[in-house]
Backbone as CSV, one residue per row, in Angstrom:
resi,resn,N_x,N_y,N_z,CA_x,CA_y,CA_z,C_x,C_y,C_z
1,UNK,-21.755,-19.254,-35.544,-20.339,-19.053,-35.778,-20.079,-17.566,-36.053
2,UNK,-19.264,-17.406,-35.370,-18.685,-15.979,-35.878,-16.967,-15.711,-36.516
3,UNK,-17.288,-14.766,-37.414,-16.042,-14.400,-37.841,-15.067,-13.214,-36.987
4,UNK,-13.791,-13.389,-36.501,-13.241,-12.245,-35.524,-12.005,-11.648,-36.516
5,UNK,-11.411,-10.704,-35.556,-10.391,-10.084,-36.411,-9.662,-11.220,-36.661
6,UNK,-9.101,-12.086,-35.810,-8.495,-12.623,-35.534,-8.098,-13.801,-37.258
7,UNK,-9.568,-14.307,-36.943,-9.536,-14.658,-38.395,-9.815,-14.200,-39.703
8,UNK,-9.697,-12.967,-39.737,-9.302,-11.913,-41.229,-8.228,-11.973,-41.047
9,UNK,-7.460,-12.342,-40.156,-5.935,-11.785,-40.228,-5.597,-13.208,-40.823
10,UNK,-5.889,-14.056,-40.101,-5.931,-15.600,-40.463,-5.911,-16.219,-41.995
11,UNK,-7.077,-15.755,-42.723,-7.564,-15.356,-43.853,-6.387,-14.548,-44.962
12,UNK,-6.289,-13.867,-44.427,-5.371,-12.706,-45.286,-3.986,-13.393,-45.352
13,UNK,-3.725,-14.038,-44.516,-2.436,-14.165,-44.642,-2.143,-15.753,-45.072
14,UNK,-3.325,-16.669,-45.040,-2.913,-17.581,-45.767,-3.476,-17.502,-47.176
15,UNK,-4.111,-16.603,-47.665,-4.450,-16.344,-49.239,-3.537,-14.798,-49.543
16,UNK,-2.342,-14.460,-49.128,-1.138,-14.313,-49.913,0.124,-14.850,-49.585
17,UNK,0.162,-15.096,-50.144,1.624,-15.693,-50.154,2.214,-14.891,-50.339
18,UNK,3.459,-15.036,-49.676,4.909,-13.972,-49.201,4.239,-12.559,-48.464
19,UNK,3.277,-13.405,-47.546,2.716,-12.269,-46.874,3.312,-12.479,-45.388
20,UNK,3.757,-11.449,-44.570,4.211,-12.463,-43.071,2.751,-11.966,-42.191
21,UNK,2.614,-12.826,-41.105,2.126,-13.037,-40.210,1.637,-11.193,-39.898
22,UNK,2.575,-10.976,-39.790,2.411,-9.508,-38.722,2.116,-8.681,-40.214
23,UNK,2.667,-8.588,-41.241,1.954,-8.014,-42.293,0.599,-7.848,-42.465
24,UNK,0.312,-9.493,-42.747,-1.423,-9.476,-42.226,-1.875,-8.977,-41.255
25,UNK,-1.487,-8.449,-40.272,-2.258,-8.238,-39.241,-2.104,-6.747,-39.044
26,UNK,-1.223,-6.139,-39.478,-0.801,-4.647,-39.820,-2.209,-4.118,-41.417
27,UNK,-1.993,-5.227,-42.432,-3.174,-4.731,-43.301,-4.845,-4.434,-42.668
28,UNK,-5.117,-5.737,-41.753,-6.364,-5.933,-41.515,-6.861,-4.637,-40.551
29,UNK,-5.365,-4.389,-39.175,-5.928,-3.131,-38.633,-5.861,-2.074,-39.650
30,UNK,-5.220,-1.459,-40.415,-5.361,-0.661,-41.115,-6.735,-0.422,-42.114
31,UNK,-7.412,-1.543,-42.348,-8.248,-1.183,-43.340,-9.453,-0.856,-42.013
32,UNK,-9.394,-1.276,-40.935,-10.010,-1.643,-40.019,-10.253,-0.129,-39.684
33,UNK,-9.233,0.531,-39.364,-9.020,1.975,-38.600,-9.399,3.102,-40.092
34,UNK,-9.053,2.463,-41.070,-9.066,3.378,-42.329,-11.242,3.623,-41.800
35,UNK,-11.172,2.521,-41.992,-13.187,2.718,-41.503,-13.513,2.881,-40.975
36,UNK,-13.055,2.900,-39.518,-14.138,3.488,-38.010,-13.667,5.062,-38.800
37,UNK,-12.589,5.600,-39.195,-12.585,6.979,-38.870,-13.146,7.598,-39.694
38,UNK,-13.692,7.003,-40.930,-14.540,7.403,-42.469,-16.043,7.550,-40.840
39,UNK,-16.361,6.326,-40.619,-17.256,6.529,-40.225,-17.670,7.569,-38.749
40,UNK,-16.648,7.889,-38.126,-16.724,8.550,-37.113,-16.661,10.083,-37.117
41,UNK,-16.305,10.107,-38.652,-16.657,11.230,-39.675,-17.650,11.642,-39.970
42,UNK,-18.758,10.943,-40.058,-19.784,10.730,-40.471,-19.867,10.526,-42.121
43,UNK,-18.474,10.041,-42.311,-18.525,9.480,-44.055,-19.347,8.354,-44.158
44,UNK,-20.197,8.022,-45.663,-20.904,6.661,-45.771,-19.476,5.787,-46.306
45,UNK,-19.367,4.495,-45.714,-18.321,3.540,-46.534,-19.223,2.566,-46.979
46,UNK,-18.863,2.655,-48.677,-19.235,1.757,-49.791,-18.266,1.106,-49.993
47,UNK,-18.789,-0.573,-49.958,-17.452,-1.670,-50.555,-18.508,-2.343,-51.264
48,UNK,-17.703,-2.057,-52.801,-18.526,-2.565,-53.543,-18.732,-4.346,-54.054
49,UNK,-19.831,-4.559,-54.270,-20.149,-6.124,-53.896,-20.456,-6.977,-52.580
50,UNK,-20.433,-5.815,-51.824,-20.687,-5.887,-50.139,-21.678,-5.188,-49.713
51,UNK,-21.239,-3.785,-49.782,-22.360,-3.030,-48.874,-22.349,-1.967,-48.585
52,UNK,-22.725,-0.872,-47.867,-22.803,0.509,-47.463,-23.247,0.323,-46.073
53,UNK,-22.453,1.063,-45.348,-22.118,1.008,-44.183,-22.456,3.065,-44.029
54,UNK,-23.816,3.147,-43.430,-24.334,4.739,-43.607,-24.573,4.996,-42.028
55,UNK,-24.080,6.596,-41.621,-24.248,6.669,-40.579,-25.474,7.893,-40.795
56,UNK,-26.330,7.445,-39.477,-27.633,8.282,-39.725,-27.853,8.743,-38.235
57,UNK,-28.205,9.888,-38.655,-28.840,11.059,-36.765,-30.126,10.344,-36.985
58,UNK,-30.024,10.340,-35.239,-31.315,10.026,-34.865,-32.123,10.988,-33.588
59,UNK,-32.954,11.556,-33.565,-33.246,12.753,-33.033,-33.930,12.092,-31.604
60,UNK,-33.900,13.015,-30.742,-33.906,12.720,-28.788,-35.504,12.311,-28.957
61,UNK,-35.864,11.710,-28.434,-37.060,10.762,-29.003,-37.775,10.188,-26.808
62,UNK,-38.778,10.411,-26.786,-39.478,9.655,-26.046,-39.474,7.980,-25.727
63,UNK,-39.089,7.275,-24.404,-39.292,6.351,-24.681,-39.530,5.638,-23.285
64,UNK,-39.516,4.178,-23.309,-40.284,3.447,-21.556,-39.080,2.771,-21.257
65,UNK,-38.750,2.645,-19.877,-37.710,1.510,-19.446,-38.523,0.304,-19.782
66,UNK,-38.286,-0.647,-19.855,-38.913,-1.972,-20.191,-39.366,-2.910,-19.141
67,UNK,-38.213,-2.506,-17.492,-38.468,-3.245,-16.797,-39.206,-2.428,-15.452
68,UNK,-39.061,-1.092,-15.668,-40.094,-0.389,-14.633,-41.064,0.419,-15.317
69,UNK,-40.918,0.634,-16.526,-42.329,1.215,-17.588,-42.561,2.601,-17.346
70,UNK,-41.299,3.071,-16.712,-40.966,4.417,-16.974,-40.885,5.415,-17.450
71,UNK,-41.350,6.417,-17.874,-40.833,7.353,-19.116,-39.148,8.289,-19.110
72,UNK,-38.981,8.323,-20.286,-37.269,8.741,-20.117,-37.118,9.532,-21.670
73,UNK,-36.213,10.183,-21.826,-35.839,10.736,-23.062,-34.486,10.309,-23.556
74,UNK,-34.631,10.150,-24.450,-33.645,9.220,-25.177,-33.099,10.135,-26.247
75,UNK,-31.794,10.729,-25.647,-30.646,11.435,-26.143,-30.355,11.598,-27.959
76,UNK,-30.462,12.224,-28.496,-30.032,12.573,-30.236,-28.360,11.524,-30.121
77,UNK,-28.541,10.795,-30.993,-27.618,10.359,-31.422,-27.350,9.902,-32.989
78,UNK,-26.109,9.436,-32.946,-25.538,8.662,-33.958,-25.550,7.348,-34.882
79,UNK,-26.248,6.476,-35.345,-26.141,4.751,-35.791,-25.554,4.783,-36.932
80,UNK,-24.787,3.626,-36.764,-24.533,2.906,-37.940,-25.610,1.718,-38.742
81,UNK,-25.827,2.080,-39.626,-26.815,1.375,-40.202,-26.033,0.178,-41.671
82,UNK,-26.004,-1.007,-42.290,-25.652,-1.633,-42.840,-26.989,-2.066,-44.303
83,UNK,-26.445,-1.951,-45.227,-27.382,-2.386,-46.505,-26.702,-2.804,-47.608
84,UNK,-26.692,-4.189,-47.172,-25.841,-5.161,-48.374,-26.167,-4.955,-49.915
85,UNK,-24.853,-5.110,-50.351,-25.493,-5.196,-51.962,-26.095,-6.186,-52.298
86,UNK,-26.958,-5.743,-53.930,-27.881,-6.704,-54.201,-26.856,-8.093,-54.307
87,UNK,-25.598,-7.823,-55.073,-24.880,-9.650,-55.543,-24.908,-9.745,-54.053
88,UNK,-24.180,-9.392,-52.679,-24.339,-10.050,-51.345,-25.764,-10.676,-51.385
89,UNK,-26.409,-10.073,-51.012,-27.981,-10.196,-50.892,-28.365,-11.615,-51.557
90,UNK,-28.402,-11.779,-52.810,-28.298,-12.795,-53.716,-27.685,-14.449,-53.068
91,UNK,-26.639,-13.865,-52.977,-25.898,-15.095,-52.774,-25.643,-15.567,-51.321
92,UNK,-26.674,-14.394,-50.437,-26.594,-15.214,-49.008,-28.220,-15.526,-49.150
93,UNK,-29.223,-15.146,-49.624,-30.712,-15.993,-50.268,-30.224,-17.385,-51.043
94,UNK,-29.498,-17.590,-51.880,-29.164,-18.929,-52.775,-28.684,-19.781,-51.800
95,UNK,-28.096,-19.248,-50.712,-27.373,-20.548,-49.375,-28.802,-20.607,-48.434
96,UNK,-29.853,-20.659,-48.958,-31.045,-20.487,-47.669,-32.030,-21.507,-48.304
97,UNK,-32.220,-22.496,-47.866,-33.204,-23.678,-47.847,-34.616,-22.978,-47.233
98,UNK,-35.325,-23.914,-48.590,-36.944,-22.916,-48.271,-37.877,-23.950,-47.865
């Protein structure tokens, strides 16, 4: 299952009340756009009780095509990397049958 914008907007707007439709959906892009551009910044975004969302260089690196075993160089770039907080962390381990 996956979660889409679609249903944050969904979400948002039936847990406020006297919220309209298009309100919700005006908040969700906004917090939405507030974060690609932190991150396209190369700002880290911390939400706390969630996570850190860190963008890290990654330097032009050697590597094989997989399906002709090629050699190729693989361009310096950009990732987004994700590291939940410990309460996340916690409480998606407590929903996990051992």
């Amino acid at each position: 299952m996956t979660l889409t914008k679609a249903d944050l907007v969904q979400q948002v707007y039936k847990n406020h009340e006297g919220l309209t439709k298009a309100q919700a959906t005006d908040s969700v892009e906004a917090f939405l756009r507030i974060s690609k551009d932190s991150l396209i910044n190369g700002s880290d975004l911390l939400l706390s009780g969630f996570g850190k969302f860190n963008v890290k260089k990654k330097n032009a690196r050697r590597g094989r095509n997989p399906q002709t075993g090629d050699e190729l160089t693989l361009d310096a770039r950009r990732v987004v990397t994700f590291k939940p907080s410990g309460i996340l962390r916690e409480k998606i381990n407590a929903g996990k049958s051992n």
